[in-house]
N, C-alpha and C positions, 0 to 999 in steps of 0.2 A: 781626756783631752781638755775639759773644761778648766783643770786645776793648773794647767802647764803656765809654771811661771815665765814671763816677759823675759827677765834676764836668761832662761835656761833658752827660748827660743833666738835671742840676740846670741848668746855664743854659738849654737846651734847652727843660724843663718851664719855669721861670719865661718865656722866648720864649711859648711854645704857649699861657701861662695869660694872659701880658699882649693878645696876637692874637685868644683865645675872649673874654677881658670885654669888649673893644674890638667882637667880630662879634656881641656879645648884643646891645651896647649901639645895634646900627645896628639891629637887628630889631626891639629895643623900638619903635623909631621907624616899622620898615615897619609893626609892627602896627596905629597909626592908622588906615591902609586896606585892614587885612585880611578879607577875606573867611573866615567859620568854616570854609567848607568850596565851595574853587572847584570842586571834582572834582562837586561836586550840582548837576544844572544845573536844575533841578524843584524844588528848597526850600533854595535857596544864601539864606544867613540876610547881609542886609545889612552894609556895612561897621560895624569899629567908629567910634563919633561922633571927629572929626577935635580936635575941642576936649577929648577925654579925655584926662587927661593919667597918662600910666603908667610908674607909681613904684614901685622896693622898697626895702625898710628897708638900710642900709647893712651892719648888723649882718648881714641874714639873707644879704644879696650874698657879703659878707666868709667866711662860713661856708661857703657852696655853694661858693664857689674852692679854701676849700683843702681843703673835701672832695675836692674834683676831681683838687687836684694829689697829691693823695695817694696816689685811688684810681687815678690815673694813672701813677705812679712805681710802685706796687704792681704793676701792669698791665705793664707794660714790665720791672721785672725778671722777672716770671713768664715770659714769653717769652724772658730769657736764656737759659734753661735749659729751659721744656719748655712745651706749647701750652695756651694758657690754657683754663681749663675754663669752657666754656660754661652757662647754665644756663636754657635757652627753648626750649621745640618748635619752632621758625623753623628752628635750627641743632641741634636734638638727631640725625640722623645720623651713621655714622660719616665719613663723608668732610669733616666739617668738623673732624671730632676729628685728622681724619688729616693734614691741609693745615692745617702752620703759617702762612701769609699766611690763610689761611679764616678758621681760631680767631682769630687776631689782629684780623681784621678786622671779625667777630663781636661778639666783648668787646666792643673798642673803642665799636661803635655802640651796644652797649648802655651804655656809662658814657656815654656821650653824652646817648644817651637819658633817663638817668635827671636826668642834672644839666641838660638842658633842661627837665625837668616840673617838675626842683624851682626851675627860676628862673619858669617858667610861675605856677606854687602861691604865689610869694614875692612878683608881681606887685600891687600895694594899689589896690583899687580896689572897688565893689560888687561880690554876690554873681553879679550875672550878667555883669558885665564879664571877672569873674574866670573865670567857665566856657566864654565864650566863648575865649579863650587858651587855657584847658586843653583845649579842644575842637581848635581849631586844630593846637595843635602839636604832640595826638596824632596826628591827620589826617598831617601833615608828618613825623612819625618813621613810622608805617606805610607811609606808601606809600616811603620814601625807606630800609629796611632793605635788607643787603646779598643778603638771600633773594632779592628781590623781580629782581634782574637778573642776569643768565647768567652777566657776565664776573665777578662775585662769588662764585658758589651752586656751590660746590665739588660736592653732591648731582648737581645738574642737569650740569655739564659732566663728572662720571664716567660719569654714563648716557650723556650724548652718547657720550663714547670707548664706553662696552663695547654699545653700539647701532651703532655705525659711521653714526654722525647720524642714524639714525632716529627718535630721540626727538626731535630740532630737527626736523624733517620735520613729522612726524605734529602738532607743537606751534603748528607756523604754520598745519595746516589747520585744528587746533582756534581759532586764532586767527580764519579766515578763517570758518568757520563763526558763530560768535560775535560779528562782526561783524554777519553776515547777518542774526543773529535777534534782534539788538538789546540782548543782554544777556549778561553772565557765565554759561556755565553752572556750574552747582552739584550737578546727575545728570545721568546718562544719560536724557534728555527721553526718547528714540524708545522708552523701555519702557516708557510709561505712558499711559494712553487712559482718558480722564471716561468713566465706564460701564462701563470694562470691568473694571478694575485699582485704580481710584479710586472712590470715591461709587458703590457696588454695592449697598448696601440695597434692598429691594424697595419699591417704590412709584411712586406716580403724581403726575403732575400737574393738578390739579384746579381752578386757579384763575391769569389771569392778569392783567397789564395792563402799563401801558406801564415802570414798574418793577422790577416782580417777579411772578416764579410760585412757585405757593403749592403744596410737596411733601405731599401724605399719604401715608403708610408704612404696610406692608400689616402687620397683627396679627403677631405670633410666640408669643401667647398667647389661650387660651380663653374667659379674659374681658379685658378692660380694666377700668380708673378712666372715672369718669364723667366727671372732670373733661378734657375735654383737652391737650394740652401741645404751646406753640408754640414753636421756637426763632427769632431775629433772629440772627442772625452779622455780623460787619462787614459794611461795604457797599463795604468798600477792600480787600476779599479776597475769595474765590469761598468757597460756605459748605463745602464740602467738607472745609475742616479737619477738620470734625465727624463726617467720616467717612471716611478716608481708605480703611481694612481693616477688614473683619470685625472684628479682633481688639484695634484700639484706634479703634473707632467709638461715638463717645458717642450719635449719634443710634441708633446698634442697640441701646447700650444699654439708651436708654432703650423704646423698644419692646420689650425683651426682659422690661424689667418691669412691663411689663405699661402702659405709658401710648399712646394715641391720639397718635400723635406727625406735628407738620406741622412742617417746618417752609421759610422764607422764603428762595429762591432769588434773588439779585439778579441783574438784568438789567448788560450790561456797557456802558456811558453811550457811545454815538456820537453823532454829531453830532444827530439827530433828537430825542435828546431831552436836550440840553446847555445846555438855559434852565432847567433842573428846578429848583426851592428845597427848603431844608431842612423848609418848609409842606409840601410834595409828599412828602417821605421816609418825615413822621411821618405825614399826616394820607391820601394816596392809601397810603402804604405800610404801615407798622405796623399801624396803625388800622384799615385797613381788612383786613389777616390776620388781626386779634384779631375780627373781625366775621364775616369768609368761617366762619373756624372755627366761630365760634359757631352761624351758621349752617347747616354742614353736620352736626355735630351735636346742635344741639338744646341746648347745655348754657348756663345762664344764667352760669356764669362758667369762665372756663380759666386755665393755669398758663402762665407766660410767663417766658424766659429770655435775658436779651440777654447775645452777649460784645465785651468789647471797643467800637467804635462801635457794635456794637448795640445792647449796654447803655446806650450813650447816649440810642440813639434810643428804644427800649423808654422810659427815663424820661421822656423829656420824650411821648412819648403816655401814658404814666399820668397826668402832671400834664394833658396837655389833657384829657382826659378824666372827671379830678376836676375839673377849671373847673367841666364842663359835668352835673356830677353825676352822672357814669354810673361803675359799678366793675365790668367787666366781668372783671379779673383777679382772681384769688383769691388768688395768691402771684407773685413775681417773686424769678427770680435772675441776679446781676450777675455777669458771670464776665470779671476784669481789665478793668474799667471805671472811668473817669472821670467821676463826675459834680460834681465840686468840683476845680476846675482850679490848686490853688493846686501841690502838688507833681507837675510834669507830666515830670520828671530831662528827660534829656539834650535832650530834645527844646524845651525851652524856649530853647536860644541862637538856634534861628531865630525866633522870635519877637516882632516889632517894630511898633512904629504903621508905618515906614517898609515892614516888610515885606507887614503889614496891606493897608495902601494903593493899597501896588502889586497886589496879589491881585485887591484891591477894581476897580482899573481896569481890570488884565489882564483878568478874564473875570466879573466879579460882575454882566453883564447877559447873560451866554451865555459857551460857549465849555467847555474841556475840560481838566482836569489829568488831563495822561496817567499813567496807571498806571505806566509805566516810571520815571518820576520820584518816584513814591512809592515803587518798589522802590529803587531805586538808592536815595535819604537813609537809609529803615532799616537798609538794609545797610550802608553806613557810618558807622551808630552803633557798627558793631563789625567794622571796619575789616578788622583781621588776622585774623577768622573767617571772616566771611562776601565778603570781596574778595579779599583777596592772596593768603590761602591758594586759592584755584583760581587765581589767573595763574600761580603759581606750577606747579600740578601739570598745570594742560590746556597754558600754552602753553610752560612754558621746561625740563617735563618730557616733552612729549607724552602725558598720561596721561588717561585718562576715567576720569572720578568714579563713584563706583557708584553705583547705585541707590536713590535713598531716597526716597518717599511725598510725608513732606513739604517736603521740597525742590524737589522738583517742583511741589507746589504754590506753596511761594515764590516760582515764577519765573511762577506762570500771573497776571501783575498783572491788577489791573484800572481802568476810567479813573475819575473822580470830574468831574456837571456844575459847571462853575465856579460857578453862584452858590450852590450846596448848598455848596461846598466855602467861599467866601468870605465866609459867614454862621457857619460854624460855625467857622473861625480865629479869626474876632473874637469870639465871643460865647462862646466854649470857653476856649480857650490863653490868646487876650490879656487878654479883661476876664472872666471867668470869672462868665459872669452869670449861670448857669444855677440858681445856690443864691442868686439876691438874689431874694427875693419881686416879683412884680409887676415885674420889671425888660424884660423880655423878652419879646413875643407872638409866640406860636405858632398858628398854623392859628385866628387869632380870641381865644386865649384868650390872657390874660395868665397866666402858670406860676408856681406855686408850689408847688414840690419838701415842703413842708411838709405840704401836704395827700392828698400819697400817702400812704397810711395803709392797710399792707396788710405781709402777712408777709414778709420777704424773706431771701434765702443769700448772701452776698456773699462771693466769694473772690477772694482774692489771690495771687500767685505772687512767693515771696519777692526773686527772682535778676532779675527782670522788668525790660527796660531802655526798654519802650517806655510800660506803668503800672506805677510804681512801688511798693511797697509802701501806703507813706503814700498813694499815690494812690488807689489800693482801698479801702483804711481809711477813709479820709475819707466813704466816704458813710455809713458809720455815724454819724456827727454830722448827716447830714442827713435823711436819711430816718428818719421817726417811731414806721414801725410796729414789730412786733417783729424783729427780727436773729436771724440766725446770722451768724456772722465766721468763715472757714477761711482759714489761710496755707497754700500748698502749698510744697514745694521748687521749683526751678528754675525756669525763665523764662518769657515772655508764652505761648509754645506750650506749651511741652514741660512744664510744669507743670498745662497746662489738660489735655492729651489724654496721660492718666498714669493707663490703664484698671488694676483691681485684679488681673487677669490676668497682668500685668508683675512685679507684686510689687516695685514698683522707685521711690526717692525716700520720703520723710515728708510727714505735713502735720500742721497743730497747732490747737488745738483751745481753748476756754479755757469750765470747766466753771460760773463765778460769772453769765455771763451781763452780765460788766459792760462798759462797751465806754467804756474813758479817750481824752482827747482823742487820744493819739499811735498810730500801730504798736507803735513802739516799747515803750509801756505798756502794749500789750492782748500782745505775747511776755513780758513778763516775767511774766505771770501765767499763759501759755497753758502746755500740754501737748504734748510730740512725738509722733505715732502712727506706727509704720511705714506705709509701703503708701500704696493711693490716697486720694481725697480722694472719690472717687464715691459710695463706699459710703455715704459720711455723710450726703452730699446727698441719695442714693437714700430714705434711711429720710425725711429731712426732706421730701422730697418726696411720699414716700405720705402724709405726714400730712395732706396739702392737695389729694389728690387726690380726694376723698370712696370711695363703694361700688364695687365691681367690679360692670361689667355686660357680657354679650355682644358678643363683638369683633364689629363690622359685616363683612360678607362681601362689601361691593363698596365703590369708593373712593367719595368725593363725598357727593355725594345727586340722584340724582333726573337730569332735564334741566339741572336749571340749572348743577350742579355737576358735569356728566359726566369720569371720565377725558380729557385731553387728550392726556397724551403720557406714553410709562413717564418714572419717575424714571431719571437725574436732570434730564431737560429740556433742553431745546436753548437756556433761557438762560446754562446756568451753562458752556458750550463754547466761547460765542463770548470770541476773543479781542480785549485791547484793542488798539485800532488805533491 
């Protein structure tokens, strides 16, 4: 390599650059019938339209080459003389620093990388033809990194040698395990058990039916608020998020200060009850916990919290429920909810009438989107976090992931019934009808999100790739009562369950009370605070709690509402099948 003359590598590169425009120029063309993402076999987003026709600016083509040959001829002398420096956690150990073919090989796929995204970005076409491409051929350089296989991953075959193949060993049962249980692990599963280690707050189950059982949590103070306080949690996750530990459990929290707190266990959808509609989520489910409560204690209005789809579903029962003139909530808080569907990020390239349709046929009069399917697509909205980085460390290193809470819960999916699930694709994502007055009836009533007219805390999580920013914000334009608006730091979880405990991340605050059309224009006016986001809400929320009165000293009420079974219930265990 030392002796390789200049001019042999100049004809060499002009070869290598004239064979790359030529193998771009054959991809533009696969792209026609490319699938965003063939690896999801649960929400593989249809091909793009065969009649599209996909174009880049000659100028921008022209530039990206000889970026390329540049940083290609840069690339190649650096290895005459010494291995090139990497700069990615993929290859940040020493054994790629160490193996010149490693480094080399590294680089390479990274300038690869880089000048596929940027012909991907140079692509002219609309805004979502365009993201569909950038989706794809991220999809295609993750899974296709040199990390990702043995004869490549300099890390992985130095442990083979100083294992004496144990590491390959131990990787294939990890494989063979994880076959078995249907999905990537991401922790040590065998050290975590609902009830025991997980969702451990004290309380009971006092209400149930064929969707959900309805938790009360035993007092941790002398008195309580009168008002009491419901939570909803997704209905595409087990609610336990909300309480994983003692020590970053939102629901202890708030029982700790002092609120009557219940909240909404979902049942896990099998086949009995797989005819369900999104009528039955709001109007058997919601509705009717905002009523149990009311009814066990006595209080003529309560405080209600949806996160994520349950903020969904939370609104659109406040709006049936304004149809019907009844306010039975006092305050509501949105935590990473969609209820204006226009910026929904990554998740809108699956998206389609075509994809619609098929849903629609697939199972919109019964039937089951398994939960595994919905695990797998969020996971590969971030491919190199939450995929390859574990093939990499269970199977081509042998190694078991540690332990961690919520990660375990990531993997406890759950299923969704097709026609809940195919009313609210169309009527969410695609035609985002839930903010057109009158457009859409629910459980009878025709909805309009206008007429919820009641306090609410809306927060968003800045880094958030499943509700984005702008998507959180948005319901400040639509909901009429008075606002709070909180941005937290970091992403759809880890910015929601970000106890003040931790002392860890910011959230931002904006003291004029004005709320402009964009995200964008309510941070340029906002505030950074250190620390959590809870505290804020906590005060916001005594304010709507009304008097403190005598914590009840048994769960329920009476016969009708007897304890059934401790928290946290034998719905939130079963798993999806």
């Amino acid at each position: 390599m030392n002796q390789t003359n200049p001019q042999d590598w100049a004809a060499a590169a002009q070869q290598f650059q004239q064979s790359f425009t030529e193998g771009w120029a054959k991809a533009l063309e696969s792209f026609q019938t490319l699938d965003v993402n063939p690896a999801l076999n649960g929400l593989t987003a249809p091909s793009l339209p065969a009649a599209a026709p996909l174009t880049m600016a000659p100028e921008r083509l022209q530039t990206l080459q000889q970026q390329y040959l540049k940083d290609a001829a840069e690339l190649w002398n650096q290895g005459l003389h010494a291995n090139p420096v990497v700069k990615d956690r993929r290859f940040a150990g020493d054994a790629w620093a160490s193996n010149p073919v490693a480094a080399f090989s590294a680089a390479a796929y990274l300038l690869n990388a880089r000048t596929l995204m940027g012909l991907a970005d140079a692509v002219e076409g609309d805004a979502k033809l365009k993201a569909r491409i950038r989706f794809a051929v991220e999809q295609w350089m993750a899974a296709s990194a040199p990390s990702n296989y043995l004869v490549f991953n300099a890390e992985a075959q130095k442990k083979a040698i100083e294992t004496q193949g144990e590491s390959i060993a131990q990787g294939m049962k990890n494989l063979m395990h994880d076959m078995r249980q249907g999905h990537v692990s991401m922790t040590d599963e065998s050290l975590f058990e609902v009830g025991k280690n997980v969702a451990t707050t004290e309380g009971a189950v006092v209400f149930e039916n064929d969707l959900f059982q309805l938790i009360e949590y035993k007092p941790l103070t002398a008195k309580v608020y009168e008002r009491p306080f419901l939570l909803i949690p997704p209905c595409i996750n087990k609610f336990y998020i909300l309480d994983l530990q003692p020590e970053n459990s939102l629901i202890r929290y708030a029982v700790a200060q002092g609120h009557r707190t219940f909240v909404v266990s979902w049942r896990n959808p099998d086949a009995s009850i797989d005819t369900k509609t999104w009528d039955d989520y709001i109007g058997d489910a919601a509705i009717r916990a905002i009523a149990v409560v009311q009814d066990i204690t006595g209080a003529k209005q309560i405080n209600a919290l949806g996160f994520c789809v349950g903020g969904t579903i939370l609104s659109n029962a406040l709006a049936v429920l304004a149809a019907r003139g009844e306010k039975p909530v006092a305050s509501a808080t949105f935590l990473t909810t969609l209820i204006d569907f226009t910026d929904t990020g990554i998740l809108d390239v699956f998206i389609d009438e075509a994809f619609v349709k098929f849903r629609e046929m697939q199972m919109g009069k019964g039937g089951l989107l398994k939960g595994q399917d919905l695990a797998s697509t969020f996971s590969f909205l971030r491919p190199n976090d939450l995929v390859w980085n574990y093939v990499v460390g269970n199977y081509l290193k042998g190694e078991t992931p540690p332990p961690f809470d919520l990660l375990y819960w990531n993997s406890d999916s759950t299923n969704l019934p097709g026609p809940m699930f195919a009313w609210y694709i169309r009527n969410t994502y695609f035609e985002n009808n839930l903010i057109k007055p009158g457009k859409v009836t629910v459980c009878g009533q025709k909805i309009d999100l206008r007429k919820v007219d009641l306090p609410v805390y809306i927060y968003g999580s800045r880094e958030d790739h499943i509700v984005p920013i702008g998507g959180s914000y948005a319901s400040t334009q639509v909901l009429p009562g008075k606002k709070r608006f909180v941005m937290g730091a970091s992403g759809h979880i880890a910015g929601v369950i970000n106890p003040p405990s931790a002392q860890k991340r910011s959230h931002w605050i904006r003291d004029d009370g004005k709320f402009p059309k964009t995200s964008a224009e309510w941070v340029a006016g906002a505030r950074e605070l250190p620390g959590s986001w809870w505290t804020d809400w906590s005060l916001w929320l005594k304010g709507h709690a009304g008097k403190q009165i005598a914590a009840p000293k048994t769960y329920g009420k009476g016969t009708k509402y007897k304890a059934i079974e401790p928290a946290p219930g034998r719905y939130v265990k079963a798993k999806a099948t």
